[in-house]
N, C-alpha and C positions, 0 to 999 in steps of 0.2 A: 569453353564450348565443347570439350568434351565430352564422350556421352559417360564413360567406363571413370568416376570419380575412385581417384589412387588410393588407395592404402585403405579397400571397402573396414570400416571400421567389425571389431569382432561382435558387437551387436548387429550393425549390417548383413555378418556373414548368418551367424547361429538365428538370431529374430528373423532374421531372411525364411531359416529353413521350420524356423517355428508359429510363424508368422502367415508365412504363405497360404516374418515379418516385414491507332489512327489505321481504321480499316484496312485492308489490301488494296492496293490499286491493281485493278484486274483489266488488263487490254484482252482484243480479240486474240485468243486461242487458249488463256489462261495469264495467270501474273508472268511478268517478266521482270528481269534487274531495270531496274531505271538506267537509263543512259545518257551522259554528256558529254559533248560535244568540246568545251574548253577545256583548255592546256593547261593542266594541274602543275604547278611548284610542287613538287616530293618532297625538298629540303622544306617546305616552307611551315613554322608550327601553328598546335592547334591549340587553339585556349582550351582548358578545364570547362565547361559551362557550371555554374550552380545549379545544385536541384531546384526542381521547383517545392513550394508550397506542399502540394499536390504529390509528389513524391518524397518528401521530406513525411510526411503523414500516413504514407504506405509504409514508407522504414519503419518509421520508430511503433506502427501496428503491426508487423512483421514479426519486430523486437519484443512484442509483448507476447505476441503468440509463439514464437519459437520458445520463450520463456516457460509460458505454460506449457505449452507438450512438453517439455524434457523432464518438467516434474510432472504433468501425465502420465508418462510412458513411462514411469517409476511408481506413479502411486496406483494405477491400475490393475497391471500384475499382482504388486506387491497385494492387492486386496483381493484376487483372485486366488492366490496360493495360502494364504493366511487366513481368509474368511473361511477353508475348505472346499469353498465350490470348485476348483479344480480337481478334487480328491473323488466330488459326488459326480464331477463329469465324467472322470476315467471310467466309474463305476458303472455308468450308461453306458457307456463307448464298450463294456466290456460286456454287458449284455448284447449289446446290440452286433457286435461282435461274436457271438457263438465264445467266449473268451479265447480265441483266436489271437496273440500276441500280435503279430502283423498287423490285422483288422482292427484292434484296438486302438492303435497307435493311429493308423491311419483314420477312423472314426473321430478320433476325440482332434486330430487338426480339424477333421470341417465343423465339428460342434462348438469347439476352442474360438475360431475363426469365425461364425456366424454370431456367435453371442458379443464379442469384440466387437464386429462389424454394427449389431444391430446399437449398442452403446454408444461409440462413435461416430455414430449416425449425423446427428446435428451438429458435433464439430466439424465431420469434414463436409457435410452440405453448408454452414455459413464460410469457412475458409478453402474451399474449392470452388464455391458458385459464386455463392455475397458478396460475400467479400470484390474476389475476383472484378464480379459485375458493376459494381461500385464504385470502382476506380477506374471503370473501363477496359480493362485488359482482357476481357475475357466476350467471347462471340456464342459460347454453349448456350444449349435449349436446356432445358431442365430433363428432359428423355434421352440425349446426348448422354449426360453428366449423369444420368443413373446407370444407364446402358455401357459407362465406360468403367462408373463404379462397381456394377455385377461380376464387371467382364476380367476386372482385376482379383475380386474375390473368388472368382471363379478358377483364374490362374494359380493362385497362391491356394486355395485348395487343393486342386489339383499336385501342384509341384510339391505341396506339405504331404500328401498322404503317399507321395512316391519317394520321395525319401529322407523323412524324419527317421521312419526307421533306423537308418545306418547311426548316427550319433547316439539312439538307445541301445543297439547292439554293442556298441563300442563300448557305453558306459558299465553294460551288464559283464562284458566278456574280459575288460581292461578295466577296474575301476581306476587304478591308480595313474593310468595312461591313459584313459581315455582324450584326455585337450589333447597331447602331443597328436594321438590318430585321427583324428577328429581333423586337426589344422591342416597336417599331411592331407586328412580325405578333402579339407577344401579347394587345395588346388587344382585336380581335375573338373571338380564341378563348378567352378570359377569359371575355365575353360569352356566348360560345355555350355554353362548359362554367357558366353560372350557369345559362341558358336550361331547356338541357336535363336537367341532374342531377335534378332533384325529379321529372322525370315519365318518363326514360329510366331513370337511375339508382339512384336510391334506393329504386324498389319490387321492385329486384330483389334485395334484402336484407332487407325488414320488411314487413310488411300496414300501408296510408295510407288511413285511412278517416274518415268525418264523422266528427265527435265523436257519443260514446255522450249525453253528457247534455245534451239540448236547451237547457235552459233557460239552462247554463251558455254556452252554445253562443250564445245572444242577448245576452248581458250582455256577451259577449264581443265581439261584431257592434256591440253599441250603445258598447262603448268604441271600437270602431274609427270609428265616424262622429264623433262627439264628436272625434278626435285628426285627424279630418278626409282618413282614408282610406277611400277608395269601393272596392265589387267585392271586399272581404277575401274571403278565403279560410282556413279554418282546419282544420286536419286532427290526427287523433288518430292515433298511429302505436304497434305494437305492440311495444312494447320491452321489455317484461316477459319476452318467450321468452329475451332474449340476456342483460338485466342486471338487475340490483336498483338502482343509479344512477338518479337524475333529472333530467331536463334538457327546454328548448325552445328552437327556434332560427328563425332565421328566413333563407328560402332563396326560391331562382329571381329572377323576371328578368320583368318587363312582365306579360303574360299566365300565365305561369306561379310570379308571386308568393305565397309560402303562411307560412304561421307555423305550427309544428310543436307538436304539444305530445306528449312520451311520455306512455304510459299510467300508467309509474310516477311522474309527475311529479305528476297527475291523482289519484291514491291515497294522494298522502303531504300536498298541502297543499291548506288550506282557499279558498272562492270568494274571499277576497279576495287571498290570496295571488297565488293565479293570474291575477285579474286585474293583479296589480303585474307578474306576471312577464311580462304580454301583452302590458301598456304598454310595457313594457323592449322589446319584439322589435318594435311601433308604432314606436317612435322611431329605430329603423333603417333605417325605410322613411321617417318623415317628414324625417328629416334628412340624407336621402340616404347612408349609411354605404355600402350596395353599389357605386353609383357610386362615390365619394371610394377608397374599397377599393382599385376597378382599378387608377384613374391611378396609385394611389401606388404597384400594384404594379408598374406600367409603368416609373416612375422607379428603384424598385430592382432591375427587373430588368436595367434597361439599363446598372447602374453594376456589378450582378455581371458579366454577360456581357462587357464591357468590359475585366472584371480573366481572365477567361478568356481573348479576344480574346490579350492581352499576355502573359501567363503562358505561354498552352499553345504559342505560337510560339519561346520559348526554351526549352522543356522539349521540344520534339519535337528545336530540332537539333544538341539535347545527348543525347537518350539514341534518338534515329529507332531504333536497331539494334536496340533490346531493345523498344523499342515494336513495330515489324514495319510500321508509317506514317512517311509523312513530310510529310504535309501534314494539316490538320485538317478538311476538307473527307471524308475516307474516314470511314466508319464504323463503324471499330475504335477512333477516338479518343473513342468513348460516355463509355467509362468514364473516361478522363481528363477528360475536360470535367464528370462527375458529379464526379471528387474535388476541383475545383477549385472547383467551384461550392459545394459542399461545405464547402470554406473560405471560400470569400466569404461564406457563407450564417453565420458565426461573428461575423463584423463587420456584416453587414448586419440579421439578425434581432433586434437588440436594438432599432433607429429601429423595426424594421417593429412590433414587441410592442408599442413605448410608442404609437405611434399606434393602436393595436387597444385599450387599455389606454384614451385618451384617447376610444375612440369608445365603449367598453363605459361609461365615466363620463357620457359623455354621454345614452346612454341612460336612465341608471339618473336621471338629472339628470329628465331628461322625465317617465318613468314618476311620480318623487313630483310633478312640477308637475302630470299630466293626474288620478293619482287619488285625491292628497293622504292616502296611506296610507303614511303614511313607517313604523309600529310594524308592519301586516302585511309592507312590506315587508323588514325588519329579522329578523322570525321567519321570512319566507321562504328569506331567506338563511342563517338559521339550519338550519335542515331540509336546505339544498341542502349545509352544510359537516356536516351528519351521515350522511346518506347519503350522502354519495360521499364521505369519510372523507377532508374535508378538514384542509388548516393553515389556522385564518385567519390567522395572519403566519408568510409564507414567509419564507427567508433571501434574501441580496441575488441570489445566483446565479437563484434560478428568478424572483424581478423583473425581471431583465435580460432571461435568458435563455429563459425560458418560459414567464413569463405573459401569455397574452393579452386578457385580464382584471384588474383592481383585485383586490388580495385579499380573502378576505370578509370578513376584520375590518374593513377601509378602508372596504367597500362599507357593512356595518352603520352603520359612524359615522357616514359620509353621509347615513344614512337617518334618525341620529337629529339630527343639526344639521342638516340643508337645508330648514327651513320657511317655503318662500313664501310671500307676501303672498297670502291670498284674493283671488278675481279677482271683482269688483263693479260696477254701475256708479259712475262718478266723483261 
């Protein structure tokens, strides 16, 4: 339930920067946590539920799609940089540009970017809308879901033509150094992209507002001191327009540190639920998870980029002619250095999961030590593998390969064997 996933893979980071790669129960004033009244057993365990039917049928169509994009997001590129249209695009970009190195560079992301987008068009409308709406999880209008679609390319424009630059400079000025500078230069802009996302970016997709239920709102504030972080922040964010799904995470960076909670998240489980789930997003913060995050993605982005470094200098001065380049420093080699990264990102993304995997246990490790509600948080996770129509035991493939999270069956059992020793005096 974190937002900031550890050890952003080096396609994550580099595609990033080339790229840019059951209704709400709503009472009077807005949703609130459900609340009850009986005296919950802690020690007491929770069963695993089976999926249903019905999500058993969401997995394994998830499984097919994850499947095809990852050989997408390889054959795409790859046919952009090899077909030459990336060669005829620079070539636009550099008119259009005054040949203006800066402006060209900056040009040919939003041309790069629009042509992508307009491609990808019907797969991410059946597997962000259809999809979605089909199995119910989803509340988007179809003006919603374009409005959200523009708003993202719009972004990724933008942040691509502000500083794709630096990694061509690097490549021009360092060629044989450029991955080492490059990785280096990712760590500040890791930084800044955590900094600024919660108060640049993310309200320009959903309404971020106090929480509706005050009192909820203190209990919550009073766990956070207890867990011994100062100055929380907690905000209620309107998710209910886009999905039926529930979720909380926790995002930014110093001063703009916040723990999110959807509204549908807030509708479906009870005060003490939510309190487990707060704890869970608490121990993010206490145990440094955003920091440890970057550096790790620093180290794998430096051993993908690395394998790019080597790879795309043998592949250019084998196929230069059909490329339309001959050095990696131009860029028309975007799309080559995404399919590569692309593949690095197949070897690389499995370390990066288990450690995200290993921080999400650790959380959940905290959450039952700080509020010894291991049975609410066992049903909590129950609730969270029915509304979002989960498996709780994936097969080995999405372990590996994409989760970045314990599954909920795992997470449950933990919740019913991990009972600390009460904390007393001696």
């Amino acid at each position: 339930m974190t937002r900031l996933v550890p050890g952003w893979s080096a396609a994550a980071l580099l595609a990033g920067l080339l790229l840019l790669a059951s209704p709400p129960v709503r009472g009077q004033g807005g949703p609130q946590a459900a609340t009850s009244s009986e005296v919950v057993d802690e020690r007491a365990p929770v069963a695993v539920p089976a999926p249903t039917e019905k999500a058993m049928s969401f997995y394994n169509g998830g499984m097919l799609l994850w499947g095809f994009n990852r050989l997408w997001a390889i054959a795409l590129p790859a046919f952009l940089a090899f077909s030459g249209f990336s060669a005829r695009l620079r070539d636009l970009a550099s008119r259009l540009g005054l040949r203006v190195w800066f402006l060209t560079i900056g040009i040919y992301v939003v041309l790069y970017l629009a042509v992508v987008a307009l491609i990808e068009l019907p797969i991410d409308y059946y597997e962000g809308f259809v999809r979605l709406h089909a199995y119910g999880l989803s509340n988007q209008s179809p003006g919603k879901w374009l409005k959200d679609l523009m708003l993202r390319l719009g972004v990724s424009m933008g942040v691509g033509f502000a500083t794709l630059w630096v990694p061509y400079l690097l490549m021009s000025r360092a060629p044989r150094r450029w991955w080492l500078y490059t990785s280096l230069a990712s760590i500040p802009f890791l930084f800044l992209a955590v900094l600024v996302a919660p108060i640049w970016i993310d309200p320009l997709f959903n309404d971020f507002g106090p929480m509706k239920d005050r009192e909820l709102e203190r209990s919550i504030l009073a766990l956070a001191e207890e867990a011994g972080i100062s100055s929380s922040r907690v905000f209620e964010v309107a998710k209910s327009v886009d999905t039926k799904a529930v979720n909380a995470y926790v995002t930014g960076f110093l001063d703009t540190k916040r723990i999110v909670l959807w509204d549908t998240l807030l509708a479906k489980l009870n005060e003490k639920e939510v309190l487990f789930v707060m704890a869970h997003e608490m121990g993010h913060y206490v145990l440094g998870h955003v920091v440890q995050s970057i550096l790790l993605s620093f180290v794998v982005t430096l051993v993908g980029l690395y394998f790019v470094h080597v790879a795309s200098g043998r592949l250019i001065d084998r196929f230069r002619d059909r490329l339309g380049f001959d050095r990696l420093s131009d860029v028309a080699s975007a799309p080559l250095l995404i399919m590569l990264l692309q593949l690095a990102s197949l070897v690389l993304n499995p370390a990066a999961m288990a450690y995200s995997r290993y921080q999400e246990h650790e959380a959940d490790r905290f959450a039952i030590e700080l509020t010894r509600a291991n049975h609410s948080g066992g049903t909590a996770f129950v609730k969270l593998q029915a509304e979002n129509l989960g498996n709780p035991r994936p097969g080995w493939v999405y372990r590996v390969f994409r989760a970045s999270h314990p599954s909920i069956g795992d997470r449950i059992d933990f919740c019913n064997s991990h009972h600390p020793a009460p904390v007393g005096p001696n």
